[in-house]
FIMARLUM-330064 format. One record per residue (C-alpha): residue in one letter; x, y, z. Coordinates in steps of 0.02 Angstrom, whole numbers, plus 50000, padded with zeros to 5 digits. Each point is the difference from the previous one (the first is absolute). Layout:
AXYZ...
***
This chain:
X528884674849754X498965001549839X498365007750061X498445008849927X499425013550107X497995003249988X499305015850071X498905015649975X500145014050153X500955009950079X500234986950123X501044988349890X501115011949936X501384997150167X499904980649938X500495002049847X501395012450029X500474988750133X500144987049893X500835009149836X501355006350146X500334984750066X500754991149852X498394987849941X499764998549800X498185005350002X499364994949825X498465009049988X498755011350093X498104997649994X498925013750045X498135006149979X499875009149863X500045017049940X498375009850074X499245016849966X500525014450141X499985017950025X498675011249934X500744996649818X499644981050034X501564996649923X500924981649998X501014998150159X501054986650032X500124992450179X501305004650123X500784983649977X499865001749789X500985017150018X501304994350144X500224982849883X500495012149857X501175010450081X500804984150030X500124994649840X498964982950037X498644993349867X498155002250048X498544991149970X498355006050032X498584986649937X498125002950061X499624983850051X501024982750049X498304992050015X499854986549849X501435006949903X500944985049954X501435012649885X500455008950158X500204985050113X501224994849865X500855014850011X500305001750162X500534983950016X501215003149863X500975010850119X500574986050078X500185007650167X500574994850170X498535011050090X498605012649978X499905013150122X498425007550024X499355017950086X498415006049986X499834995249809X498044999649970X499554985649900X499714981650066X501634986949944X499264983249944X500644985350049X501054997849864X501195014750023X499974998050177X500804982749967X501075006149842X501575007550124X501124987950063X499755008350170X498025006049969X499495014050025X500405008050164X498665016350059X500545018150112X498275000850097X499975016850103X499274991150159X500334986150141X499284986149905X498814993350050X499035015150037X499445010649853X500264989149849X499425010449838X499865018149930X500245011850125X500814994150145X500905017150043X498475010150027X499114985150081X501374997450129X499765019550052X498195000449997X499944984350098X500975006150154X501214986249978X501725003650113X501224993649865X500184998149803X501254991249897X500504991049859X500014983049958X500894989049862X499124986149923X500054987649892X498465001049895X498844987249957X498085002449927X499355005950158X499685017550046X501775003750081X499814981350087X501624995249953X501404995250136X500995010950062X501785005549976X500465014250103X499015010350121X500335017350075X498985013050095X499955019950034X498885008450135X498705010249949X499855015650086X498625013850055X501105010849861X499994983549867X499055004349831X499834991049825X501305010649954X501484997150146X499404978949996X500144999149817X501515007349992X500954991050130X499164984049951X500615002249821X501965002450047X499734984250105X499364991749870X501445002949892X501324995950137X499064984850053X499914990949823X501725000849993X500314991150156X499014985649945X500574997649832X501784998650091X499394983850107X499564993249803X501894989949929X500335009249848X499604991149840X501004991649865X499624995049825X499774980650020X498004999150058X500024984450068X501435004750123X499075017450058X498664992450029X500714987150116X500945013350081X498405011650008X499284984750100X501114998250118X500485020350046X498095008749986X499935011450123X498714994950165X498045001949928X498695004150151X498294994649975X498915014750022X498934995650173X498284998149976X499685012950145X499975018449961X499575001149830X499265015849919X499435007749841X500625017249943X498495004649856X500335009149854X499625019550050X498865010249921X499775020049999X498614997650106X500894990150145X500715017850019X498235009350047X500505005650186X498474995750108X499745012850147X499054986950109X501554991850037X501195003750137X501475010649971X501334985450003X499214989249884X499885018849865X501654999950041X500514985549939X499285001249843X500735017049968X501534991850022X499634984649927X499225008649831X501055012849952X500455001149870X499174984649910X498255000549991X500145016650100X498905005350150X498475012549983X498385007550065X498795012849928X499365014750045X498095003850030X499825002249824X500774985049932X501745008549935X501344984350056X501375005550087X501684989650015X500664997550173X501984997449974X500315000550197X499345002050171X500364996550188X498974994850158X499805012850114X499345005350176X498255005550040X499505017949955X500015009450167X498385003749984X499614981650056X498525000249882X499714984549863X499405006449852X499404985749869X501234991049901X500825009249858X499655017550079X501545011949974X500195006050190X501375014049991X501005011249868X501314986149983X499004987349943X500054988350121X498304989249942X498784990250145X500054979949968X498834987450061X501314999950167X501425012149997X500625013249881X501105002149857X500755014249923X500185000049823X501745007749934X500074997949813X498805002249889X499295001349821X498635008649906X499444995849831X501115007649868X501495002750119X501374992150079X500254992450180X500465014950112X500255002350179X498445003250088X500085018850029X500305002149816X498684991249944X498765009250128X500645015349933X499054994849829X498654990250082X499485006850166X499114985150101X499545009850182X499664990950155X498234992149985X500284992449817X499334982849969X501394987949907X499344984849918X498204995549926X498964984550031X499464998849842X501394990049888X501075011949873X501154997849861X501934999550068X501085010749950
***
């Protein structure tokens, strides 16, 4: 098929390779932009930009497709049997989702209909939900509303982080696009007779039930502010869930932030004392929670990299009776 491919992250890059493997005649690739990184703040193209030009496929890149008549044109001018999109970043208006002879079908990274929008990886984790998945749909102006294509699921585990679900939900992705663009007839040059053929060989849409719908917000740095009141599970789960986008941390009694990068639940101290949450109770770090304990395994100080945690004690001694966290809000790292 003659397809655009529209994506940003890491997580589209196993769709488009996917697709570039597979045979399909992808005309272009839209991506965000160029943005500053490293300490240089030099222009870095996305992980879909580079993988799209070691391919050899065109890219485009525009800021906005919000009232921007010359790039609806364009895209349309590609004349393509689908769009496939993956975690692209900018809204499609109506107009280019209508412009493919197929529309535009969506990789979500969850069991639609649960956690519809921006982060449903790290919400699934810091949820407690059992299962994740990924769902193909066929988008419409909703926020991933559209019907459903194709819908498989993974278990999420006590050992499940951003990291191991991203991952896995990415090569899924990639395999599971396929798949449904096979149950599509392929398509000829006469319109007229594609499109009577399209009507009579789409694959099965689902409805997305009304029941069981969730929101995954946008994260922010300071979703990642590790709050010592709760109970060790629930810190946990968003060490898990966090790492390593926006990134877990805590401070010291003096305000310096320091990253969490990973931790475990453990048993009670044998001391059978409960010390106040966020009280370092031992040499290894293991921390007091609102209920339970954690012990924190990877860590960062300011100006350093993420070590294991008896490195970093090594270069920032915290002995048993240290007080993690303030109550007074501070600047993430």
């Amino acid at each position: 098929m003659r397809l655009v491919f529209m994506g940003t992250p890491d997580f589209a890059v196993p769709a488009l390779k996917a697709l570039h493997a597979a045979g399909h005649d992808i005309a272009a690739v839209y991506s965000q932009p160029p943005r500053p990184a490293g300490r240089g703040k030099a222009l870095r193209a996305s992980p879909v930009q580079q993988a799209a030009q070691e391919l050899g496929l065109p890219v485009r890149h525009p800021l906005s497709l919000r009232k921007n008549p010359d790039e609806w044109a364009a895209f349309a001018a590609l004349n393509a049997d689908a769009a496939i999109v993956a975690a692209y970043g900018l809204i499609l208006p109506q107009v280019m989702l209508d412009a493919p002879r197929l529309g535009c079908l969506n990789i979500h990274a969850s069991l639609l209909p649960r956690w519809r929008g921006a982060s449903p990886i790290q919400s699934s984790i810091l949820a407690g939900d059992a299962k994740s998945g990924v769902t193909i749909m066929q988008m419409e102006a909703g926020l991933d509303t559209g019907p459903m294509l194709l819908r498989e699921e993974i278990p999420i585990t006590a050992q499940t982080t951003a990291t191991t679900l991203h991952d896995a939900l990415s090569a899924m992705g990639g395999a599971m696009v396929l798949r449904v663009l096979q149950d599509f007839p392929s398509t000829t040059q006469d319109p007229a007779d594609t499109q009577a053929r399209l009507a009579a060989h789409r694959p099965a849409r689902q409805p997305q039930p009304e029941d069981g719908v969730t929101y995954a917000p946008r994260l922010t740095r300071e979703d990642g502010r590790i709050d010592w009141q709760q109970d060790a599970a629930t810190i946990d789960r968003q060490i898990r869930a966090l790492t390593p986008w926006p990134g877990t941390f805590t401070t010291l009694e003096d305000g310096t932030v320091i990253k969490v990068g990973a931790g475990t639940p453990v048993a009670p101290p044998s001391t059978g004392l409960t010390p106040p949450p966020g009280t370092v109770v031992d040499e290894n770090l293991t921390v007091a929670c609102g209920n339970g304990f954690v012990r924190l395994t990877r860590l960062q100080r300011p100006g350093r990299g993420m070590m294991e945690a008896d490195a970093f004690l090594r270069g920032q001694p915290l002995p048993t009776g240290t007080r993690l966290g303030t109550p007074a809000p501070h600047s993430a790292p």
